[in-house]
N, CA, C and O atoms as a GROMACS GRO file, in nm:
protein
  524
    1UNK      N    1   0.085  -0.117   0.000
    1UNK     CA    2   0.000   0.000   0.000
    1UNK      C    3   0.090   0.123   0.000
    1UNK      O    4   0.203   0.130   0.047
    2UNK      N    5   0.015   0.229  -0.066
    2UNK     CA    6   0.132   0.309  -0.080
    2UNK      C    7   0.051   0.442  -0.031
    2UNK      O    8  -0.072   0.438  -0.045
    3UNK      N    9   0.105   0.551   0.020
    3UNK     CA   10   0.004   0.673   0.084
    3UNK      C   11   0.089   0.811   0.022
    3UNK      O   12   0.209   0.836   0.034
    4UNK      N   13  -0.002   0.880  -0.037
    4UNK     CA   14   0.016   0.966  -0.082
    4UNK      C   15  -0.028   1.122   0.053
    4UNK      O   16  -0.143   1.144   0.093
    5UNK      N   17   0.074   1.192   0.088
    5UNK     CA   18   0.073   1.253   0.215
    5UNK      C   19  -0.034   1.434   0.129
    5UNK      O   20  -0.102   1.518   0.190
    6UNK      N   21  -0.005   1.426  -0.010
    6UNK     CA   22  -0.032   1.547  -0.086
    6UNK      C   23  -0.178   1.564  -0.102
    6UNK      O   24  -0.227   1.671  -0.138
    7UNK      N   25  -0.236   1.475  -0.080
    7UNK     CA   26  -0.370   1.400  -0.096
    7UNK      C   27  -0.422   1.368   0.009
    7UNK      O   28  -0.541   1.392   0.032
    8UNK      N   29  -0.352   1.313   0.084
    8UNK     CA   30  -0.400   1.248   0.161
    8UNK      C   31  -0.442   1.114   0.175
    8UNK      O   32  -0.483   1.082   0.287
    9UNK      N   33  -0.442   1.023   0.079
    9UNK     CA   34  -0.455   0.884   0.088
    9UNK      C   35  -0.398   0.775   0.103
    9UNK      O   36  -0.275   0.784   0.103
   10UNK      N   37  -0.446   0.658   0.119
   10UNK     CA   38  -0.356   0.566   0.079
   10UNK      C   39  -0.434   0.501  -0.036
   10UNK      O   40  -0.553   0.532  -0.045
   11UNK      N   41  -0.355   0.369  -0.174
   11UNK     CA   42  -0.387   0.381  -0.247
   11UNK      C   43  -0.274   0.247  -0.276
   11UNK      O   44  -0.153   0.244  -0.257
   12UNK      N   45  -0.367   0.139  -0.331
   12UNK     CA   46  -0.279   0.009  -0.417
   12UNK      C   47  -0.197   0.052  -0.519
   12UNK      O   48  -0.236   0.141  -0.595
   13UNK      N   49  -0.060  -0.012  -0.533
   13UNK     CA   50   0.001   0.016  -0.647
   13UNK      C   51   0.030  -0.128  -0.748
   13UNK      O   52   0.033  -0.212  -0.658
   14UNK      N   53   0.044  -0.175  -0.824
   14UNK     CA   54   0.069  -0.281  -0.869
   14UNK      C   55   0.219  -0.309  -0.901
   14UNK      O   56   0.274  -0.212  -0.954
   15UNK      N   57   0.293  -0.409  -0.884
   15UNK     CA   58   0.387  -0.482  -0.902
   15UNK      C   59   0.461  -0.611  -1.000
   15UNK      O   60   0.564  -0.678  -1.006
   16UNK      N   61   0.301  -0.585  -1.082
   16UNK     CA   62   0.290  -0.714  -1.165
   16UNK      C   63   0.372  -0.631  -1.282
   16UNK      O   64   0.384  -0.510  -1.304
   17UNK      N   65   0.439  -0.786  -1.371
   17UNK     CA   66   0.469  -0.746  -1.526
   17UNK      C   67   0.368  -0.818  -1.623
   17UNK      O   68   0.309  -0.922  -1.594
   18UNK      N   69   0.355  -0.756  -1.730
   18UNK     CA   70   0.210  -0.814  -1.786
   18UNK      C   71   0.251  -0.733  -1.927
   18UNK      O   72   0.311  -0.628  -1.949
   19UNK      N   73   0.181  -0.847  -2.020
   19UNK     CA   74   0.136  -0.767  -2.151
   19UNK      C   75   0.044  -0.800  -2.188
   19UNK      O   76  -0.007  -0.888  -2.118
   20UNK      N   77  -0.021  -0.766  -2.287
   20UNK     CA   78  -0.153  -0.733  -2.354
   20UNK      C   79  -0.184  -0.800  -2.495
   20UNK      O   80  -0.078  -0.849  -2.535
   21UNK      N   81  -0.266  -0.817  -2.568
   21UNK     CA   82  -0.264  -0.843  -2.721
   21UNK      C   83  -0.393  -0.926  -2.714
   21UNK      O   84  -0.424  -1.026  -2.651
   22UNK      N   85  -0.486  -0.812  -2.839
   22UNK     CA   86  -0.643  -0.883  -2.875
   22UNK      C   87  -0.643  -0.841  -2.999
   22UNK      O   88  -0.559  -0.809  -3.083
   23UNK      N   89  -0.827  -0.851  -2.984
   23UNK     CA   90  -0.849  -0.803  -3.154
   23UNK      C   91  -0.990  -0.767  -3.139
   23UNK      O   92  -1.035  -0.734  -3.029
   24UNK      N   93  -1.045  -0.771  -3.219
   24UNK     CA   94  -1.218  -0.685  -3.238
   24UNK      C   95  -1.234  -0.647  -3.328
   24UNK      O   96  -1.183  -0.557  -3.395
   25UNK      N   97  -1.388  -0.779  -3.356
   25UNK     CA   98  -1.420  -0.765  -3.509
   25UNK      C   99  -1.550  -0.671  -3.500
   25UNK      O  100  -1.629  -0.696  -3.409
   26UNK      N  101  -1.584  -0.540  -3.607
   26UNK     CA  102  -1.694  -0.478  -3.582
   26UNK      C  103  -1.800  -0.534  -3.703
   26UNK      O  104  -1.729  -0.562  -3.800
   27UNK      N  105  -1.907  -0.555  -3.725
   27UNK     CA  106  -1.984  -0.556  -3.820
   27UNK      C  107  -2.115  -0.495  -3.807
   27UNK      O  108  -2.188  -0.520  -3.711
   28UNK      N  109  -2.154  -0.396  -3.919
   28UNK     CA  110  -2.279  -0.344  -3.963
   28UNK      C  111  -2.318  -0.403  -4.114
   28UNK      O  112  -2.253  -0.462  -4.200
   29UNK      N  113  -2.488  -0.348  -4.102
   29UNK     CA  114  -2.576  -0.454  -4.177
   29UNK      C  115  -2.668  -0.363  -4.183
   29UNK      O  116  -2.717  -0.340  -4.073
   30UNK      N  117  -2.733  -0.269  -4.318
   30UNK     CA  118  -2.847  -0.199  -4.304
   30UNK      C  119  -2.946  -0.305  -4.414
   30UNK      O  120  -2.925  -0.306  -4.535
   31UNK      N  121  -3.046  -0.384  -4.354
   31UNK     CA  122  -3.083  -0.471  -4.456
   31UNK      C  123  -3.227  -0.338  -4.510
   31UNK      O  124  -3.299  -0.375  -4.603
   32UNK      N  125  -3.241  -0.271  -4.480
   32UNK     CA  126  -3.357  -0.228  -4.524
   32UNK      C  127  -3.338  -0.035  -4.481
   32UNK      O  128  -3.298  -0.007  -4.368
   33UNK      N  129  -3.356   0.028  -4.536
   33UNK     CA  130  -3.363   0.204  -4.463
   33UNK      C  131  -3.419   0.210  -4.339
   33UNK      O  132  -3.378   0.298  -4.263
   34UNK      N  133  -3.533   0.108  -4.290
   34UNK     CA  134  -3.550   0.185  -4.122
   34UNK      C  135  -3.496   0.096  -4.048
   34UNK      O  136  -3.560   0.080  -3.944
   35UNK      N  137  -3.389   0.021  -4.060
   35UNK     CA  138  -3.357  -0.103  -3.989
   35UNK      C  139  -3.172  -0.140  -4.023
   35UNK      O  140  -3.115  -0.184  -4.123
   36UNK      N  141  -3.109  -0.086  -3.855
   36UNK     CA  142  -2.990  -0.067  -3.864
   36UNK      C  143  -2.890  -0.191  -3.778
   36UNK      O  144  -2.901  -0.208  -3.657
   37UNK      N  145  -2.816  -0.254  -3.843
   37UNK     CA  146  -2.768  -0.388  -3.736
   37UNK      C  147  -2.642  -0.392  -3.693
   37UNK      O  148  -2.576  -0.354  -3.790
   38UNK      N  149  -2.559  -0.418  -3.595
   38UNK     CA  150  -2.424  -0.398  -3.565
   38UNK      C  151  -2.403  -0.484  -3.446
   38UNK      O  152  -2.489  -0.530  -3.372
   39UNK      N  153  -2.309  -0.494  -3.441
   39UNK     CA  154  -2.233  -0.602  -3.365
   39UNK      C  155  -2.102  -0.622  -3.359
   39UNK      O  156  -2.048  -0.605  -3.468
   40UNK      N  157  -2.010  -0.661  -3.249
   40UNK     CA  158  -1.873  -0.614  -3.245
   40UNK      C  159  -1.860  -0.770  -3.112
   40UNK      O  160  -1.950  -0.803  -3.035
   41UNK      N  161  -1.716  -0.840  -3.125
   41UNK     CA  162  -1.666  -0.941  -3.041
   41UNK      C  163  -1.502  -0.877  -3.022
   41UNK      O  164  -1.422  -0.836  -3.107
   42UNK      N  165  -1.494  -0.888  -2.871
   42UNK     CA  166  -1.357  -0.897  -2.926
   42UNK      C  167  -1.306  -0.951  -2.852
   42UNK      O  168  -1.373  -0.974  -2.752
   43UNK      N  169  -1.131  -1.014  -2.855
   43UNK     CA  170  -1.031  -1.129  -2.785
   43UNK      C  171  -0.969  -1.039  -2.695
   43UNK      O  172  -0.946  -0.930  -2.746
   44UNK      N  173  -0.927  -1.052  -2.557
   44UNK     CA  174  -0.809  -0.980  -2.476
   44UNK      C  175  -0.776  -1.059  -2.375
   44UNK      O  176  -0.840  -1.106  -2.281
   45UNK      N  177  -0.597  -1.067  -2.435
   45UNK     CA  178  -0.532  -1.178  -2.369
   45UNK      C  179  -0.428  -1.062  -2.261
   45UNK      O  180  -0.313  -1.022  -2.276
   46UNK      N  181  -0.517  -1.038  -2.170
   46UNK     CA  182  -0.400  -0.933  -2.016
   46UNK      C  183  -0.358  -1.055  -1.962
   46UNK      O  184  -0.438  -1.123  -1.899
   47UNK      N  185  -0.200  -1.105  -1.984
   47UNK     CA  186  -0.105  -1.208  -1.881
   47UNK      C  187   0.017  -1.160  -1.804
   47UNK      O  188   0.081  -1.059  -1.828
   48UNK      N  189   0.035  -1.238  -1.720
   48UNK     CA  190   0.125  -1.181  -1.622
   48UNK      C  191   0.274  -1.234  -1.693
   48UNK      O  192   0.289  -1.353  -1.723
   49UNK      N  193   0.376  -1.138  -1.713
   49UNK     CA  194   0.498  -1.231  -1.734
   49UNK      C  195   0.576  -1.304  -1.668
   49UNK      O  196   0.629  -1.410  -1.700
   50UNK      N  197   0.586  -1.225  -1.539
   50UNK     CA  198   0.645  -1.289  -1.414
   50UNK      C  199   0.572  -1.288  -1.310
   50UNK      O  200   0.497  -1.194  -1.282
   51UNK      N  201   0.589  -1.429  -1.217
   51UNK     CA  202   0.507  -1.408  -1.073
   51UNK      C  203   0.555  -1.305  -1.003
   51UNK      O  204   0.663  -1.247  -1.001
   52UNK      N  205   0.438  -1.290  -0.935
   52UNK     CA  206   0.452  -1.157  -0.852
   52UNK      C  207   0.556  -1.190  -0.750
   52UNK      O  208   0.578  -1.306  -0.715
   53UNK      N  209   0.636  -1.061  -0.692
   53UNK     CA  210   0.710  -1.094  -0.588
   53UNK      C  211   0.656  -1.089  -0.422
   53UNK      O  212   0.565  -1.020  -0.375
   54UNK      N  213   0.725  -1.165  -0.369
   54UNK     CA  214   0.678  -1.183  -0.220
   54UNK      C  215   0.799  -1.164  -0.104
   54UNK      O  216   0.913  -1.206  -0.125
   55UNK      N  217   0.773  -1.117  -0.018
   55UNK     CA  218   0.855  -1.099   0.098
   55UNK      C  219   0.950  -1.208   0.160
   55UNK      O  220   0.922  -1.320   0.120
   56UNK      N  221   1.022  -1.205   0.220
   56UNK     CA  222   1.046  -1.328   0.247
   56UNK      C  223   0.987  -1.328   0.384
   56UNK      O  224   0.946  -1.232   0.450
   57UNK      N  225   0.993  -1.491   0.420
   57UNK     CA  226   0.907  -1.545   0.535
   57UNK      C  227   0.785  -1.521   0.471
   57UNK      O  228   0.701  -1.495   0.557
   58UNK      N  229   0.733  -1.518   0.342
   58UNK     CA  230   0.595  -1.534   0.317
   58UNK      C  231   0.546  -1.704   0.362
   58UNK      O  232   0.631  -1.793   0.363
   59UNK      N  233   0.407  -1.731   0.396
   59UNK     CA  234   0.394  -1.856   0.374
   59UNK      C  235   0.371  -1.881   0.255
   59UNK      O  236   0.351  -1.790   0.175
   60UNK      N  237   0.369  -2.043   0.214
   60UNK     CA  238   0.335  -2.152   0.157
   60UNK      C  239   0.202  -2.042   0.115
   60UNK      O  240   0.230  -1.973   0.018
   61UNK      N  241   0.128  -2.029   0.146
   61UNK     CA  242   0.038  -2.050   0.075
   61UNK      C  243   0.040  -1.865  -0.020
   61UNK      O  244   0.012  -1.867  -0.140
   62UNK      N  245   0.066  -1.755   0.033
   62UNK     CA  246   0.135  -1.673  -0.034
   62UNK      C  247   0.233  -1.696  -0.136
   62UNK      O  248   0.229  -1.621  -0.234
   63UNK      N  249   0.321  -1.786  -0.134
   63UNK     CA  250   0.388  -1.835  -0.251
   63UNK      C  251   0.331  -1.888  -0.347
   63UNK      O  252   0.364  -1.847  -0.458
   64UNK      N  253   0.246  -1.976  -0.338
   64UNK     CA  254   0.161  -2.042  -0.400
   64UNK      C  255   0.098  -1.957  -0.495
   64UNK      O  256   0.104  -1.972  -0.617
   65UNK      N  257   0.030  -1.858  -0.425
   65UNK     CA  258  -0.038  -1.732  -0.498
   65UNK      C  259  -0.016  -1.670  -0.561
   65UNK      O  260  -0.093  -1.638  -0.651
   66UNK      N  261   0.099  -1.622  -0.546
   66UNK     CA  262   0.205  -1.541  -0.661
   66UNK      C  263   0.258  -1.608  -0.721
   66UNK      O  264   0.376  -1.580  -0.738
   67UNK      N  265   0.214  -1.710  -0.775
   67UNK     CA  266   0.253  -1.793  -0.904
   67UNK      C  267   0.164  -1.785  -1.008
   67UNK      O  268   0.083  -1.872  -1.038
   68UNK      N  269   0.184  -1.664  -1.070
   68UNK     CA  270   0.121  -1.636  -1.182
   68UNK      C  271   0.115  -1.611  -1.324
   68UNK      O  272   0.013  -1.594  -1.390
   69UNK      N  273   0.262  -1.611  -1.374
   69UNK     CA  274   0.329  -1.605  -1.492
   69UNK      C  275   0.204  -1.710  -1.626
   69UNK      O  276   0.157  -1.824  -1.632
   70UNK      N  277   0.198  -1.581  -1.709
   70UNK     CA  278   0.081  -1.642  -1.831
   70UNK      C  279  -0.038  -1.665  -1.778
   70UNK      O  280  -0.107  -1.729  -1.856
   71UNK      N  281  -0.100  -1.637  -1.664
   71UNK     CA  282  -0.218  -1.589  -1.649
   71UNK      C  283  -0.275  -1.482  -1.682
   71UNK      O  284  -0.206  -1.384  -1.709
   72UNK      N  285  -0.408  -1.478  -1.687
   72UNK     CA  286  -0.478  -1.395  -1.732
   72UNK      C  287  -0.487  -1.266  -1.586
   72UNK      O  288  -0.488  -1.309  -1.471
   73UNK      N  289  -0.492  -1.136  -1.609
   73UNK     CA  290  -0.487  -1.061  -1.523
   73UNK      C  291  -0.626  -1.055  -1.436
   73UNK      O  292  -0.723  -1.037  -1.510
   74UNK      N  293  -0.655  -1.065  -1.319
   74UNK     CA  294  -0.815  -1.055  -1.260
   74UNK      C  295  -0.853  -0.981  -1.270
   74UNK      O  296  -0.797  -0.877  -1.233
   75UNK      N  297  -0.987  -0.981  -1.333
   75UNK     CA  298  -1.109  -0.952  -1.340
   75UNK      C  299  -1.108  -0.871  -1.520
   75UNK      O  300  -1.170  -0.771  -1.555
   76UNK      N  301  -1.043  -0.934  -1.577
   76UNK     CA  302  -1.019  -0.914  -1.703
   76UNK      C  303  -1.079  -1.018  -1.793
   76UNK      O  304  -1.033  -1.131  -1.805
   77UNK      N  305  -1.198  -0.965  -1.864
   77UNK     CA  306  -1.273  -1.099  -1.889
   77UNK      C  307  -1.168  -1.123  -2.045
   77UNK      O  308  -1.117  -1.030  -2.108
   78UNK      N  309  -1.155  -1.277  -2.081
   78UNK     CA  310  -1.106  -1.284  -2.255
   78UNK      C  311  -1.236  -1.262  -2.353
   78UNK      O  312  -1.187  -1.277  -2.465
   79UNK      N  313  -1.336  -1.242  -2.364
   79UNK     CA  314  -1.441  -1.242  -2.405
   79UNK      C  315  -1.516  -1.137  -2.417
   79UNK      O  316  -1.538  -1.096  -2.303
   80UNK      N  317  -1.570  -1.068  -2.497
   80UNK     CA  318  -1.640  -0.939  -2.485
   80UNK      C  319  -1.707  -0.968  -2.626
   80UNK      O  320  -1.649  -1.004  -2.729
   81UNK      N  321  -1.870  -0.937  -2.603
   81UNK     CA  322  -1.931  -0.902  -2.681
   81UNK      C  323  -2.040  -0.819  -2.724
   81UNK      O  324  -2.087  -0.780  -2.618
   82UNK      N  325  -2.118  -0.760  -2.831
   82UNK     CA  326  -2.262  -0.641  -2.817
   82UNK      C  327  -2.277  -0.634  -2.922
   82UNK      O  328  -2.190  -0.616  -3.008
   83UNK      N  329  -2.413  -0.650  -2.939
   83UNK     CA  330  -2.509  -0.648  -3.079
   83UNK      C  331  -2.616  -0.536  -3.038
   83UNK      O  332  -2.620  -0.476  -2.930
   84UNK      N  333  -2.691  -0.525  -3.134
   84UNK     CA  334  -2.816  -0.468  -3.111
   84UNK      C  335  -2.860  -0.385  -3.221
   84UNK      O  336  -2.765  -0.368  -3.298
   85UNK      N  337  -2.960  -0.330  -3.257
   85UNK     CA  338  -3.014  -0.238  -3.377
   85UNK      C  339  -3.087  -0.103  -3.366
   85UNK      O  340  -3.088  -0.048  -3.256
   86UNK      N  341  -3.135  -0.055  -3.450
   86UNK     CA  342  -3.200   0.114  -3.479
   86UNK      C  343  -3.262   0.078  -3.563
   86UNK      O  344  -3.222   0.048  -3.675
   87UNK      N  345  -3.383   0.072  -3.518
   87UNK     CA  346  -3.525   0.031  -3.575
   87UNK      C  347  -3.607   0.163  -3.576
   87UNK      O  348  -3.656   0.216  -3.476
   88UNK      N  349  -3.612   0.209  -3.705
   88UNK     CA  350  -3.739   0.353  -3.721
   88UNK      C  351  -3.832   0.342  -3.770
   88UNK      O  352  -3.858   0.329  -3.890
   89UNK      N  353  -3.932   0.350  -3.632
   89UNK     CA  354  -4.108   0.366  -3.719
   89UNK      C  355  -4.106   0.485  -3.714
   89UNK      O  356  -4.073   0.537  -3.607
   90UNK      N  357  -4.140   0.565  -3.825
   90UNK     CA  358  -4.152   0.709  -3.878
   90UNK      C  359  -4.056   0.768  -3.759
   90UNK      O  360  -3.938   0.736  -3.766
   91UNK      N  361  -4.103   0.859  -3.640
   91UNK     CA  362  -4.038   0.937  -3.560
   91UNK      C  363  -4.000   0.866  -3.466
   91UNK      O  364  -3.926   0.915  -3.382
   92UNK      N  365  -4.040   0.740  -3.457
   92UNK     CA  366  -3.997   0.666  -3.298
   92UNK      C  367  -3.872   0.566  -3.350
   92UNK      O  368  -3.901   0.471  -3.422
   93UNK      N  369  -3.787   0.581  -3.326
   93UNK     CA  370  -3.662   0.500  -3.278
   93UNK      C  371  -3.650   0.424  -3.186
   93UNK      O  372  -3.643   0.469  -3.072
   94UNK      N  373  -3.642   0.259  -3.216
   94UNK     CA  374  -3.637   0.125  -3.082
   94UNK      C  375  -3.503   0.136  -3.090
   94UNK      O  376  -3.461   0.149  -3.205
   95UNK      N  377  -3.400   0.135  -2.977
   95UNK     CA  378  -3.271   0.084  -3.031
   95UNK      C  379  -3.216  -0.034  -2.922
   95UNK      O  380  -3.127  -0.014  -2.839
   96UNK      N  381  -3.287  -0.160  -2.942
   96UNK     CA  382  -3.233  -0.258  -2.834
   96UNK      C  383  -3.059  -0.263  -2.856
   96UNK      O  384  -2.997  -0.203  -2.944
   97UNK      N  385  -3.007  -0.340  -2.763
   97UNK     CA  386  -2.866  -0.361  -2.759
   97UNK      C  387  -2.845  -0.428  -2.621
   97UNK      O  388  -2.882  -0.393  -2.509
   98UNK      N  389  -2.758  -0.560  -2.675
   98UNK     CA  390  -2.676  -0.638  -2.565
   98UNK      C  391  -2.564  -0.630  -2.587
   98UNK      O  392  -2.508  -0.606  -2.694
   99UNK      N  393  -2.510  -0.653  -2.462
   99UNK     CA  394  -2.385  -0.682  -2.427
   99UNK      C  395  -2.282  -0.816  -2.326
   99UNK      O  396  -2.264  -0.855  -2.210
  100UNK      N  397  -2.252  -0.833  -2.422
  100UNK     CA  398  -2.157  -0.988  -2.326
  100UNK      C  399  -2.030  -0.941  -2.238
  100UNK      O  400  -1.948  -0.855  -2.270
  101UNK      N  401  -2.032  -1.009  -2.132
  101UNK     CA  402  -1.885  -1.004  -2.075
  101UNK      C  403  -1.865  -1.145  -2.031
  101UNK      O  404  -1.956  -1.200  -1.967
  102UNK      N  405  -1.738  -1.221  -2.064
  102UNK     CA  406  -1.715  -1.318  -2.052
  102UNK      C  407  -1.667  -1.314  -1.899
  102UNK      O  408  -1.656  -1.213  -1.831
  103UNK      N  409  -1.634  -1.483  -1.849
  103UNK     CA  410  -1.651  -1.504  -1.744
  103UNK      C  411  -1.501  -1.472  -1.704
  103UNK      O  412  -1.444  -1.459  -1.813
  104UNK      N  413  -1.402  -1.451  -1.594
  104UNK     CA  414  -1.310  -1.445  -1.529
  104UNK      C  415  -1.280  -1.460  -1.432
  104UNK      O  416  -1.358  -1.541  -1.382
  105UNK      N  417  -1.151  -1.405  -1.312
  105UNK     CA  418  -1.118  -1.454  -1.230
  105UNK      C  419  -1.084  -1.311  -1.141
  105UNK      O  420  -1.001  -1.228  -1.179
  106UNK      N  421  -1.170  -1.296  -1.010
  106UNK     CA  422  -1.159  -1.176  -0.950
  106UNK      C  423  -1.008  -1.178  -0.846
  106UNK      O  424  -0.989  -1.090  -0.762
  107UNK      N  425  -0.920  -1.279  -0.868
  107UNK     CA  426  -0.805  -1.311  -0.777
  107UNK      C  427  -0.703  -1.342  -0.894
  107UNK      O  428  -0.735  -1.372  -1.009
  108UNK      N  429  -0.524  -1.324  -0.823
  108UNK     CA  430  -0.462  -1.337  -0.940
  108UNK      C  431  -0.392  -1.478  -0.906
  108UNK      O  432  -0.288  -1.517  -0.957
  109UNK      N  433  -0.481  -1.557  -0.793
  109UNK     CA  434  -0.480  -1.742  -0.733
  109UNK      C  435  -0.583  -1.762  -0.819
  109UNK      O  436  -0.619  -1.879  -0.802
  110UNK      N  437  -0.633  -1.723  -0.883
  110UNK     CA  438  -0.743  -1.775  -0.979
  110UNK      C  439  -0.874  -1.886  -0.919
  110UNK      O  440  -0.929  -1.973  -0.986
  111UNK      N  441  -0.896  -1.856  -0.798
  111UNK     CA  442  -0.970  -1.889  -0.703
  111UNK      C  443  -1.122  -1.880  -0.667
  111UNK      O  444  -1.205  -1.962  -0.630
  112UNK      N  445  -1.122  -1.737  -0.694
  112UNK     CA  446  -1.265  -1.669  -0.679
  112UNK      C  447  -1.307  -1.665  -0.884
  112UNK      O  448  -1.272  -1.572  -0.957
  113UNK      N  449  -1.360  -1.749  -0.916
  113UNK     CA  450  -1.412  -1.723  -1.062
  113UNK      C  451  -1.562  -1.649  -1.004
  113UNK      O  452  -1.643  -1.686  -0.919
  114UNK      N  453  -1.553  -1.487  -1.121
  114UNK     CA  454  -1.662  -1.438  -1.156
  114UNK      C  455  -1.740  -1.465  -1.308
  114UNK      O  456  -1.688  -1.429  -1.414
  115UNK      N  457  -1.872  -1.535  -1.297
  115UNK     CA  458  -1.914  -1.562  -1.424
  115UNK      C  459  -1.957  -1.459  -1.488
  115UNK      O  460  -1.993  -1.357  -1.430
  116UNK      N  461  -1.958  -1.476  -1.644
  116UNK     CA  462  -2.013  -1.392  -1.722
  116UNK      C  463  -2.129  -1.347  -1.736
  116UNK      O  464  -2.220  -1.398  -1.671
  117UNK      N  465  -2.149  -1.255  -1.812
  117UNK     CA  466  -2.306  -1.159  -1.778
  117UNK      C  467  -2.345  -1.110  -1.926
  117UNK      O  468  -2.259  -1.080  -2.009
  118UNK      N  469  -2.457  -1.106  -1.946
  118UNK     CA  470  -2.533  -1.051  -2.047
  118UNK      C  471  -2.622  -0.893  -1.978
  118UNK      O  472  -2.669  -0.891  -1.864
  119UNK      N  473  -2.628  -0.761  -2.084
  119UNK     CA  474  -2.690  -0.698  -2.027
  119UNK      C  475  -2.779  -0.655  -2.113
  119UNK      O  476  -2.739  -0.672  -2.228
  120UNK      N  477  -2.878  -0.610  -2.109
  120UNK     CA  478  -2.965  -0.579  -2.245
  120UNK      C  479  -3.021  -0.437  -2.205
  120UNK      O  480  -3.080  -0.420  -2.098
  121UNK      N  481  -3.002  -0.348  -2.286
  121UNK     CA  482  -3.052  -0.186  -2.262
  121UNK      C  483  -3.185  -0.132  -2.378
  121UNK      O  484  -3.135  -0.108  -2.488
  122UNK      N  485  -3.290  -0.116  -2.376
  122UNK     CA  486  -3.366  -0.076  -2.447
  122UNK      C  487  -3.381   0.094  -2.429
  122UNK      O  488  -3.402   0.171  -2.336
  123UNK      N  489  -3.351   0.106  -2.601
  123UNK     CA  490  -3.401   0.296  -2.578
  123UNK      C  491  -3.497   0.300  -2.680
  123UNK      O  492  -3.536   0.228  -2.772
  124UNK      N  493  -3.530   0.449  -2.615
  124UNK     CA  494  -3.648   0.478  -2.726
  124UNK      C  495  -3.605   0.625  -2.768
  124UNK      O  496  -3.576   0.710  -2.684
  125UNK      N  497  -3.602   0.648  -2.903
  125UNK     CA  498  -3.585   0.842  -2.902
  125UNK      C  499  -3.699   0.845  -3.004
  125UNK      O  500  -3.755   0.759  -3.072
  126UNK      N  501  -3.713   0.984  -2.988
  126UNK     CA  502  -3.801   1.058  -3.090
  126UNK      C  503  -3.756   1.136  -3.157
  126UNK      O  504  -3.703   1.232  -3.101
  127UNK      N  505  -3.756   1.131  -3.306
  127UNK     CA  506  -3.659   1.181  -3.444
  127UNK      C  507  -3.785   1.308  -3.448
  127UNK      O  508  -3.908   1.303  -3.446
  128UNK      N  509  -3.679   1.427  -3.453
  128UNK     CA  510  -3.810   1.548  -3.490
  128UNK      C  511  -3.724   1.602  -3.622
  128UNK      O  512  -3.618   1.664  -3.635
  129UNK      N  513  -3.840   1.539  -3.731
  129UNK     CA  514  -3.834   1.593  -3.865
  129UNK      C  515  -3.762   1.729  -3.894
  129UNK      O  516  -3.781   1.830  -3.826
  130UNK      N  517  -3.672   1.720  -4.009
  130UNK     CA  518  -3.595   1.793  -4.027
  130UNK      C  519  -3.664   1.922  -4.134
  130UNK      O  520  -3.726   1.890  -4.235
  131UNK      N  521  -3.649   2.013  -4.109
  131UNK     CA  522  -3.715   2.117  -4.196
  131UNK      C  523  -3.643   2.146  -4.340
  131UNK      O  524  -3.690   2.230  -4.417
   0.00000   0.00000   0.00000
């Protein structure tokens, strides 16, 4: 923990080495003028390069823990996804849309798995004709 006296806080710092590397595919689809489609997935691989370091006289089971090299970073899902459309009846606009988050690991013992979630947002706007 580290405390910042300028501020006043204290405040986690991280210690991990880690790199990164995904991708994300976007796709749109207007099959018709009032009817708009899109959708986007994408890959993210956050791994640790080296286990974390530990004090000495850590226990066994602290050691254990910080053995993390090529894991995935917690709470970093690999999985991400969201679809949804823009549907226009004359002035009213539906625009459903989901969203995926894949499942992960809220610990970097990979211990506590958090599952994945779907969220679904419905809007509505009203288009005021253009003069």
């Amino acid at each position: 923990m580290s405390y910042d006296p300028g501020i006043g806080i204290a405040y986690s710092q991280s210690v991990a080495q880690s790199h990164s590397y995904g991708a994300q595919v976007i796709a749109h689809w207007l099959p018709v003028e009032t009817l708009d489609l899109f959708a986007t997935a994408s890959y993210n691989r956050n791994v640790f390069d080296a286990d974390l370091p530990t004090l000495p006289g850590a226990s066994q089971a602290v050691r254990a823990a910080a053995i993390v090299t090529g894991g995935q970073l917690p709470n970093v899902p690999i999985w991400l996804a969201s679809g949804g459309a823009r549907w226009s009846l004359g002035q009213l606009v539906i625009v459903p849309v989901f969203r995926f988050v894949g499942s992960r690991y809220g610990d970097t013992a990979r211990t506590r798995p958090v599952p994945g979630y779907v969220v679904a947002d419905l809007d509505f706007e009203l288009e005021h004709p253009t003069p």
